[in-house]
C-alpha positions as CSV (number, residue, x, y, z in Angstrom):
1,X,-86.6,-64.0,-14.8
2,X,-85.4,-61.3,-16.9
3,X,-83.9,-62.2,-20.5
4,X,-80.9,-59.8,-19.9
5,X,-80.3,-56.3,-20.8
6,X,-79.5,-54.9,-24.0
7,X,-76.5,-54.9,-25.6
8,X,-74.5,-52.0,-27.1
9,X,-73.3,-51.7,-30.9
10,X,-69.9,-52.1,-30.8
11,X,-69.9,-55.1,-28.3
12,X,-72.5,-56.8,-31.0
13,X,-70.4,-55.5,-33.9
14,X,-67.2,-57.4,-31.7
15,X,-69.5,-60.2,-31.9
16,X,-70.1,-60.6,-35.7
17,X,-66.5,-59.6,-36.6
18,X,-65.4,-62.6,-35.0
19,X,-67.9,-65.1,-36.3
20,X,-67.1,-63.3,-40.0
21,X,-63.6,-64.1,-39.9
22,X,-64.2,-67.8,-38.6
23,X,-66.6,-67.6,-41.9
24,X,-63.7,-66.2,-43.6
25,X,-61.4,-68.4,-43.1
26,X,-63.6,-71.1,-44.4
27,X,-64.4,-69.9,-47.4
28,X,-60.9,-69.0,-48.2
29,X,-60.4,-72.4,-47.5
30,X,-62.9,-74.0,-49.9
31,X,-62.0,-71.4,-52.3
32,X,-57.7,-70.9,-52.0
33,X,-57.0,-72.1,-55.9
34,X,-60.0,-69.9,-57.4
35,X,-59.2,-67.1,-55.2
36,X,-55.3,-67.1,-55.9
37,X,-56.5,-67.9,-60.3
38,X,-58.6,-64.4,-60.0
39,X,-56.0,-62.3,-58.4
40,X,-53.5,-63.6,-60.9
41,X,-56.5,-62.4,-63.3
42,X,-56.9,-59.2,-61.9
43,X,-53.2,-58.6,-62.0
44,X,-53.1,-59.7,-65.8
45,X,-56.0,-57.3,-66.7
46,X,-54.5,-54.4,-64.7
47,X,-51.1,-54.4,-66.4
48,X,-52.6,-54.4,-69.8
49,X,-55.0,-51.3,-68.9
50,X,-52.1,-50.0,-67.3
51,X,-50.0,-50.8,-71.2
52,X,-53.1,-49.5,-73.2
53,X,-53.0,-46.1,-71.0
54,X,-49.3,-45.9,-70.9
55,X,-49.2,-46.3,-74.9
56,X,-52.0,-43.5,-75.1
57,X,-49.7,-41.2,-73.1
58,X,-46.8,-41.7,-75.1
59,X,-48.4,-41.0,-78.6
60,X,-50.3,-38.3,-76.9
61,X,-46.5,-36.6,-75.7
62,X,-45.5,-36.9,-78.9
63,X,-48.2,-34.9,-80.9
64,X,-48.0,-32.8,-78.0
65,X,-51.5,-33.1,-76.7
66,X,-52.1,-31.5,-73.6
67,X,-53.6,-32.9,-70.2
68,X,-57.2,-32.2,-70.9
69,X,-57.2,-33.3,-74.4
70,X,-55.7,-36.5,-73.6
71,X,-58.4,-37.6,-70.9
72,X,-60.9,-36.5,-73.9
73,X,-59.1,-39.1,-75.9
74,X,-58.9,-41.6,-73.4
75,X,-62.9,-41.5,-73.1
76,X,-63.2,-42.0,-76.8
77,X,-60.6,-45.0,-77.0
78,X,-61.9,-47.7,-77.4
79,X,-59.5,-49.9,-76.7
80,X,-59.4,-48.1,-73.5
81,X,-63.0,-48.9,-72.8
82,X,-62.0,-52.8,-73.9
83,X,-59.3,-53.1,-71.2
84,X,-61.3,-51.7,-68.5
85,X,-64.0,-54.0,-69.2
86,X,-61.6,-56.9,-69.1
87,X,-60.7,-55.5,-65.7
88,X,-64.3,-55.2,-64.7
89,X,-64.6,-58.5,-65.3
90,X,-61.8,-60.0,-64.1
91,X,-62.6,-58.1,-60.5
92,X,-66.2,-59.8,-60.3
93,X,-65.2,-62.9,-61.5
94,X,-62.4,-63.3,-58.6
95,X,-64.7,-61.2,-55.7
96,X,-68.4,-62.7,-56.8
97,X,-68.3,-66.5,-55.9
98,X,-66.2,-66.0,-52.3
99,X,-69.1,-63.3,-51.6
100,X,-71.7,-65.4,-52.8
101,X,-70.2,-68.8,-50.7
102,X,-69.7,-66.0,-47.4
103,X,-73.3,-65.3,-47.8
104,X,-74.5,-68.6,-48.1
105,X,-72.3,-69.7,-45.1
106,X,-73.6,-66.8,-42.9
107,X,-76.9,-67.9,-43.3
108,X,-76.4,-71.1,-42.1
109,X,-73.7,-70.6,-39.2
110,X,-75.8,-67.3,-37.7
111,X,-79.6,-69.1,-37.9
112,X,-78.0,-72.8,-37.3
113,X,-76.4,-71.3,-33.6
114,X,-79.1,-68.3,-32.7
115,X,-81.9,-71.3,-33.2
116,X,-80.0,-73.6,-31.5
117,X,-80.1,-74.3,-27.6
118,X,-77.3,-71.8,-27.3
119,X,-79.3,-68.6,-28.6
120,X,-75.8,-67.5,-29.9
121,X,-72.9,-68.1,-32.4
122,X,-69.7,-68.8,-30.9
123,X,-68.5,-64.8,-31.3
124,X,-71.8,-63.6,-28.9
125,X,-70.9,-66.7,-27.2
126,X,-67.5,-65.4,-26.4
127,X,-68.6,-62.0,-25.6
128,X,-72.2,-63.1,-23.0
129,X,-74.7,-62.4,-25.9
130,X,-78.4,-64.3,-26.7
131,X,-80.4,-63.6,-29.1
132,X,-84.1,-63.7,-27.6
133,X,-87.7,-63.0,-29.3
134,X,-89.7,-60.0,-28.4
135,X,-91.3,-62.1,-25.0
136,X,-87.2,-62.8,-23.9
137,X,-87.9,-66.5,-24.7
138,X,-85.5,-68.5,-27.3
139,X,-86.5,-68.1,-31.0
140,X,-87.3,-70.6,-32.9
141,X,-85.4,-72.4,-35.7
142,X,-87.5,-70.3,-38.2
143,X,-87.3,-67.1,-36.4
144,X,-83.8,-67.5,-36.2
145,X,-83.7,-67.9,-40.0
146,X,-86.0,-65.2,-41.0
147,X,-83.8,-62.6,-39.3
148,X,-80.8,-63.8,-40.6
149,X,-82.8,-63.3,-44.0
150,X,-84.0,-60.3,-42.9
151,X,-80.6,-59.3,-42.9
152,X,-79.9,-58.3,-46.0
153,X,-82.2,-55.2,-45.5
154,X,-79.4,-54.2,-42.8
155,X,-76.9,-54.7,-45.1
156,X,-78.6,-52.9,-48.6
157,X,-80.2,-49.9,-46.4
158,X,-76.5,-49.0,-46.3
159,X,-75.3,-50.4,-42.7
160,X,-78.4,-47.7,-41.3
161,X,-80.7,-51.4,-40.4
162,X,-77.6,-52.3,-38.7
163,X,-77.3,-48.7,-36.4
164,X,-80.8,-49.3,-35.3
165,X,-79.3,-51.1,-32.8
166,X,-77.5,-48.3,-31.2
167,X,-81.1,-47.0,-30.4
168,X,-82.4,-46.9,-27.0
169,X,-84.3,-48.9,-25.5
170,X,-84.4,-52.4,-26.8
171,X,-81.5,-51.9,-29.0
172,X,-83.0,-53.6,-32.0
173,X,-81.4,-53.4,-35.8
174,X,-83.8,-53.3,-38.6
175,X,-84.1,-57.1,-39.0
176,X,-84.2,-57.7,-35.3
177,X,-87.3,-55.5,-35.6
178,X,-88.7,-57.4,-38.4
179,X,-88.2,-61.0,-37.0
180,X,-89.4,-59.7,-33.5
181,X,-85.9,-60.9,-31.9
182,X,-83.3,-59.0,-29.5
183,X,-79.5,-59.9,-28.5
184,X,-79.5,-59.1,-24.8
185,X,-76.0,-59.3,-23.0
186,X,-76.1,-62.4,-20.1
187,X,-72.4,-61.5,-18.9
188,X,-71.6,-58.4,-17.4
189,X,-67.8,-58.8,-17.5
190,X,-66.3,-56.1,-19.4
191,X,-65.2,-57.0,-23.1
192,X,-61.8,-59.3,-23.1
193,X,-58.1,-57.3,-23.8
194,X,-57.8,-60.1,-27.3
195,X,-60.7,-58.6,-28.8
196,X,-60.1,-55.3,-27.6
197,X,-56.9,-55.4,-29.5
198,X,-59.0,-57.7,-32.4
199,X,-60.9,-54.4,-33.0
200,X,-57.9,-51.9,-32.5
201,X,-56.1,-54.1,-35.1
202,X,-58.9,-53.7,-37.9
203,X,-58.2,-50.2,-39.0
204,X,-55.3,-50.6,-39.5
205,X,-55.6,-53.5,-41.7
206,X,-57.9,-52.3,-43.8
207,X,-55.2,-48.8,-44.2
208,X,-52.3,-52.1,-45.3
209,X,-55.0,-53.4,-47.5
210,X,-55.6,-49.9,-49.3
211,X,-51.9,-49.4,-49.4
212,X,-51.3,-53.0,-50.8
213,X,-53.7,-51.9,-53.7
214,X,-52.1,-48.7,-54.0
215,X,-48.8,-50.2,-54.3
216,X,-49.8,-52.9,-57.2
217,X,-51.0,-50.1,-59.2
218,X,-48.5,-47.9,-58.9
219,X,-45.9,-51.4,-59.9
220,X,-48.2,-52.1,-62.8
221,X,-48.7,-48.3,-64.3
222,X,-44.6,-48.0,-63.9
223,X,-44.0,-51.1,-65.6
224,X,-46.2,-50.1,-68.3
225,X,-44.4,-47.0,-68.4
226,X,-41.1,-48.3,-68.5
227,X,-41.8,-50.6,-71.3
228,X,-43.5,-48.5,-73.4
229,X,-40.9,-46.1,-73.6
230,X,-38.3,-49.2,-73.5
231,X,-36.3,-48.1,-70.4
């Protein structure tokens, strides 16, 4: 009997969107004072790069320096280089241990389900996918491991591992390849309208996150400028 036919890309990137954010949510979860500490952080070290530039700007309008002198002058400050440094910081310090737990998580939720009896996390669950070895039989607890390990070529080859997949015939990324696996598609029901609409919704969230960003900076380099020239 035939292990099922190979999947395409964006019905296995459906897949692993879902199971991220369940992973997502969990770590948030474990994590929700650090998290909220580091952004408060962030915040903090923001506002006073955005006071050290502000002051720089002011003294430079004064001795009327012009544009290109004054970014000379901000390279050479070094209490410039200081603040961004604490900001530097601040940014791994907050980002560094949820990635860290996610990654630690992943392993364990993708090999835990792929190895089990259910060849699949709950997202390919959802969505009629198996992951199968090379012979279309179920891999093994180890297998299963070793291409979630394998992973992290996918990931550092800059998402390119991870296109693989959109390659006929068998449809394998770069650590399917290496672990000898495959994620075939056992449903051939079209993709559901909620995660049709979870994928439609993504772009546009990450545009509100960008614009959230946008928006503190612009609050903090304002506030800097307003009290440095004591409006």
């Amino acid at each position: 009997m035939s292990a099922g036919a190979p999947t395409s890309l964006p019905r296995r990137y459906a897949a692993w969107s879902l199971d991220a954010a369940a992973i997502a949510v969990v770590v948030v979860a474990l994590l929700h004072r650090r998290l909220c500490a580091g952004l408060a952080a962030c915040g903090e070290a923001l506002d006073a790069l955005s006071l050290t530039m502000a002051g720089t700007m002011a003294d430079a309008a004064e001795r009327g320096i012009v544009p290109a002198a004054l970014a000379r002058t901000w390279l050479a400050d070094p209490a410039l280089h200081a603040a961004v440094g604490q900001l530097s910081v601040a940014v791994s310090a907050w980002l560094l241990p949820p990635m860290l737990a996610f990654a630690l998580l992943a392993l364990i939720w993708f090999a835990g389900f792929e190895g089990s009896r259910w060849q699949a996390t709950p997202g390919k669950r959802l969505l009629g996918l198996r992951v199968v070895d090379d012979d279309g039989l179920p891999p093994s607890p180890v297998r299963a491991a070793l291409r979630q390990a394998a992973g992290l070529l996918s990931w550092a080859s800059l998402n390119i591992g991870h296109a693989l997949a959109g390659l006929a015939p068998r449809h394998q990324a770069l650590h399917d390849r290496i672990a000898g696996t495959r994620v075939v598609r056992v449903d051939a029901r079209p993709m559901p309208l909620p995660v049709r609409l979870w994928l439609a919704l993504q772009l546009p969230a990450c545009f509100l996150l960008l614009a959230w960003l946008m928006h503190a900076v612009d609050r903090s380099v304002t506030a800097a400028l307003d009290t440095t020239l004591g409006l």
